[in-house]
N, C-alpha and C positions, 0 to 999 in steps of 0.2 A: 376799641381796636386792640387785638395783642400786644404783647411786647416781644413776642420771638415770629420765628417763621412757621410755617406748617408742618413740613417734614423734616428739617433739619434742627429744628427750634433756635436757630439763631439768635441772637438778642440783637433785638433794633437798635438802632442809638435813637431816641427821643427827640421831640421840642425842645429847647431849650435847655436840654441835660448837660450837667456840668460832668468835666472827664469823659470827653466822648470815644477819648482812645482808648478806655477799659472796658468797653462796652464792646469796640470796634476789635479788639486784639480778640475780647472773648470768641466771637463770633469767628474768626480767623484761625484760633485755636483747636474750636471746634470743627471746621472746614479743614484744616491738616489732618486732623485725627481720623476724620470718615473719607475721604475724598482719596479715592485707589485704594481701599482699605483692604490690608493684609493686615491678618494676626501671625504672631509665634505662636500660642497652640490654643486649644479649645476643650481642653480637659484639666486646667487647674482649677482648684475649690479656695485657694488662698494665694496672696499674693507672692511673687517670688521674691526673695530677700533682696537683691541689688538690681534693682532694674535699670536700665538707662531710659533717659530722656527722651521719647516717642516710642516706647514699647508700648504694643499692644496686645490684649485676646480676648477672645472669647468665654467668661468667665462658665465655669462646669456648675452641672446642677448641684445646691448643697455648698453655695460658698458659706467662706467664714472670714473672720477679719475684716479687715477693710473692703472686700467685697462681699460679705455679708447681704442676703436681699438682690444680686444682682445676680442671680442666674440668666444667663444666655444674654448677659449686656456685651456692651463692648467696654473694656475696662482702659482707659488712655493713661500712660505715666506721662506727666505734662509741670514741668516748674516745678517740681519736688512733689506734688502729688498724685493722685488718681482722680481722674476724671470718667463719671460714668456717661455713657454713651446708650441708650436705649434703642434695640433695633427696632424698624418698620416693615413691611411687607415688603419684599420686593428688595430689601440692600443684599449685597452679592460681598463674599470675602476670602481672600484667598488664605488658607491654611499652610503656612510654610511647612513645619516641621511634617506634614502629611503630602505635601503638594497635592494638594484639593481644593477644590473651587465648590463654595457653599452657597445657598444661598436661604434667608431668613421667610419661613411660609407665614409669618403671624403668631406661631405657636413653638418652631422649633428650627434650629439650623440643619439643613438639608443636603445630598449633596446633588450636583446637577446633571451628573450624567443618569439617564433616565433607566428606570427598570425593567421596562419594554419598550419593546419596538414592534408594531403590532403594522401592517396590511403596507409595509413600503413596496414601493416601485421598483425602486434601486437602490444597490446598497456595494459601494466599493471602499473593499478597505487596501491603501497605498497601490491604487489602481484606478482607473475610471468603469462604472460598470454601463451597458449596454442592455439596450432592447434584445437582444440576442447572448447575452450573459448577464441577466438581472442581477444577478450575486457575482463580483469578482475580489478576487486576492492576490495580491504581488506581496508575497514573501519569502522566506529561507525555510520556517519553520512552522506545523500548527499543531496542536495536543491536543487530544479529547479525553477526560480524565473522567474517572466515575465518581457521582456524589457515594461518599461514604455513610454509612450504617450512622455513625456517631454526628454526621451533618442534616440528619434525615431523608439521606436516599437507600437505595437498594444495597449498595456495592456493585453492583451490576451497571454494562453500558455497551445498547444498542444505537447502533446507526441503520434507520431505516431508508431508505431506497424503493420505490414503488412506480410503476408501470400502468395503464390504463388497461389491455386485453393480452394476452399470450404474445399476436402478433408483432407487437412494437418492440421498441430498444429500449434497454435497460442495462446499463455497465458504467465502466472506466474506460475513460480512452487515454492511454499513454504515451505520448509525444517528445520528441526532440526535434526544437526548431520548429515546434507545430506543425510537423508532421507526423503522424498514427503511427509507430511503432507498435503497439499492444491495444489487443481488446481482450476485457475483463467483465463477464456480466449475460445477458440472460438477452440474445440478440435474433429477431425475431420468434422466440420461441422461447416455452418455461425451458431449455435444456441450455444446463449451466457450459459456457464456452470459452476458452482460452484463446485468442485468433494472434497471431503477430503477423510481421509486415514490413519488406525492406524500402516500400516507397510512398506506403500511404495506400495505396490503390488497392492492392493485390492483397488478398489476406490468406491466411494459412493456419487450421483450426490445431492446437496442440495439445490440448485439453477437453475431452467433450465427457460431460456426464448427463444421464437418462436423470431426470427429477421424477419421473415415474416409480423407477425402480432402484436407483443410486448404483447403477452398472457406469463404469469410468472407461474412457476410450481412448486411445490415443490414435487420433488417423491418420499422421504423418509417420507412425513408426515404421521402421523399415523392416519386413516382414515379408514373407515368403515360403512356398513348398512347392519344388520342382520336383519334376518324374519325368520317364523314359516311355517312350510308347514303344520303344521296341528293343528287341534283347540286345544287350551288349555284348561282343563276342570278346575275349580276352585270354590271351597264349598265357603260356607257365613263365612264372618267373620277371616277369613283366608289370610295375605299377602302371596302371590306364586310369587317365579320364574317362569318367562315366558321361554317357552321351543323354545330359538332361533335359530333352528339348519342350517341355511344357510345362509350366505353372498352375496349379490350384488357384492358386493366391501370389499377388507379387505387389504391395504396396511400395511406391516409389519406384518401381522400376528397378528396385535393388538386385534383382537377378538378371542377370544374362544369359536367355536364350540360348543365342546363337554361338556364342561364346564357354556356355557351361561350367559359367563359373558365379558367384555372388562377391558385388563389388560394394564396401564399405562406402556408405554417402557422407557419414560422419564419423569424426572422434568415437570411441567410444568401447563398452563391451558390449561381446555378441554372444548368446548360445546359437547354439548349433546342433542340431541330429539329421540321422540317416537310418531308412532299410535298405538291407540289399538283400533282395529273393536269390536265391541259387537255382540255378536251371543245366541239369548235365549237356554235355555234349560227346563225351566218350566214355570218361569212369565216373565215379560217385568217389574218390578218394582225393579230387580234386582240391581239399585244403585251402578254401576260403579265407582271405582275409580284406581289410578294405580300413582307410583314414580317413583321415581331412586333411587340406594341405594349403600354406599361408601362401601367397603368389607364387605357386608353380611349384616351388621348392623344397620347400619348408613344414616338416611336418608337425602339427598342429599334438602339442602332448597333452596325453592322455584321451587320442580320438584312435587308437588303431587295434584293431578288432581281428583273431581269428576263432572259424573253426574248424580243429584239426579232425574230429571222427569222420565216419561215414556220411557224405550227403546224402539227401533225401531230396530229389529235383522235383521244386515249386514247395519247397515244404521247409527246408534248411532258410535262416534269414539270421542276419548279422545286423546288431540297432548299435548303435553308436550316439554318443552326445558327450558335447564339452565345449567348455566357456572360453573366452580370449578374448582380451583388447585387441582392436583396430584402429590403423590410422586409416583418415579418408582416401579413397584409392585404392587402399589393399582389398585383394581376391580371395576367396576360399573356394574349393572344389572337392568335390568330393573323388577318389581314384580305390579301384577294385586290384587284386594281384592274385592270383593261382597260383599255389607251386604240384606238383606233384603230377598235376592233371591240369587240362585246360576248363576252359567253360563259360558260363553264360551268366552275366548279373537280367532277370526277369523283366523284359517290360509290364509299364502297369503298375508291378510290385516294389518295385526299387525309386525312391524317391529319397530327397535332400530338402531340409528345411530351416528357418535362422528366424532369427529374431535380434534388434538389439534391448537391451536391459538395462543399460546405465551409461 
């Protein structure tokens, strides 16, 4: 029969053994020393000069002195001396100076968070995850940093993202109060798409690019080219509104038809151009000129245009362009004036167009 135990090697107290409480304390000694066992560190090779009375560690490969021979023991200060400790398979120890939790394979001390995580179900970190969110995260903060050159990576650092056919969804959806505010990403179709959303429901594309061809779109910009189907008549001396009752093009509805004038939908700047065809109706000295003008009033500087020579009726034209901030609400129109002679802005010919820019 032994005289200690199997894995903690205890010392039995005997038959008939005299002084059985040296025998008994040993064993008790021993059981303080491993029992919840924390070390101070796991990287001395020698013993520390003043230790106190139940300090323990993990002694480093390469001891010397009194731990001498005891690499990866457990070294106990115990009654004024050291006491060695020999780990087994399976003891687990917490590392104060590192806050790490080890634990002993047989051959080395380990640590126990694992190096992989390979084919999980679920995986919630300070969150619960779900059948319909396998991966989730409740936090403030996350970093994806690139392994460096000097740690054996690239320096480089891809987040891949992938899709099953063209057909399907592929993005970001950006939320407040989970509701959809933004979409980001490749949505029904390889054509890269920007969508926002004031309720979740309704979306609004603000961003579109061709991946065919890398042509960039904006479909909500507010955009436009009105014309006149028919001549505008206009006395001497007189600014008029030009009578633009048709569109090319009118994204947003930014132009007003009926009204003939273009109403800002947003903040913002806006270019701006115009023709105006000349068409006589009495002389050719008629003295063309033609603006832009902010809400009725207000003339738009550096939009006002004449020509003083000879007209040439259907051949004489005035092009005009210039940029300005808008607040929402505000109008631009375009107005013709004569001095000298009267006459005609050309249907057809004479057209007004905008754009915004920033």
């Amino acid at each position: 029969m032994s005289d200690a135990t199997t894995h903690l090697l205890l010392p039995y107290i005997l038959a008939a053994q005299a002084q059985k409480h040296v025998t008994h304390n040993e064993a008790l000694r021993i059981l303080d020393g491993l029992v919840q066992l924390s070390v101070l560190d796991r990287d001395l090779t020698a013993p520390p000069g003043s230790p106190a009375d139940g300090d323990r560690y993990i002694v480093g490969s390469g001891a010397t002195g009194d731990w001498a021979g005891w690499d990866l023991n457990v070294a106990l200060w115990t009654d004024g001396a050291w006491l060695r400790l020999p780990p087994r398979s399976g003891w687990r120890a917490w590392v104060e100076d590192e806050g790490l939790l080890l634990v002993y394979d047989g051959a080395d001390w380990v640590g126990t968070t694992p190096t992989a995580l390979q084919n999980m179900a679920l995986l919630g970190v300070g969150t619960t995850a779900d059948a319909s969110n396998p991966f989730s995260a409740k936090l403030n903060a996350a970093l994806w940093t690139a392994k460096t050159v000097a740690e054996g990576g690239t320096g480089d650092l891809f987040y891949t993202m992938n899709k099953e056919a063209a057909g399907d969804d592929l993005g970001l959806t950006l939320q407040t109060g989970f509701v959809t505010k933004a979409l980001v990403g490749l949505f029904g179709s390889d054509r890269f798409r920007l969508a926002v959303s004031a309720d979740g429901s309704t979306f609004f594309d603000g961003l579109s690019v061709d991946n065919a061809t890398g042509i960039v779109d904006q479909p909500r910009l507010p955009r436009f080219k009105a014309y006149t189907n028919y001549d505008n008549y206009v006395g001497v001396g007189t600014w008029t509104k030009i009578g633009l009752n048709n569109t090319d093009t009118n994204d947003q509805g930014a132009f007003d038809a009926a009204n003939n004038h273009f109403i800002a939908p947003v903040d913002g700047t806006y270019l701006f151009g115009a023709t105006l065809l000349y068409k006589i109706n009495a002389s050719a000295t008629a003295r063309m000129r033609a603006r832009l003008v902010l809400n009725g009033t207000t003339e738009i500087r550096g939009s006002l245009g004449e020509i003083s020579a000879t007209h040439v009726s259907l051949a004489t034209a005035i092009w005009l362009q210039t940029m300005v901030p808008l607040t929402a609400g505000d109008t631009v129109e375009l107005q013709g004036y004569f001095r000298v002679a009267d006459g005609y802005f050309a249907a057809d010919h004479t057209s007004f167009w905008g754009c915004k820019v920033g």
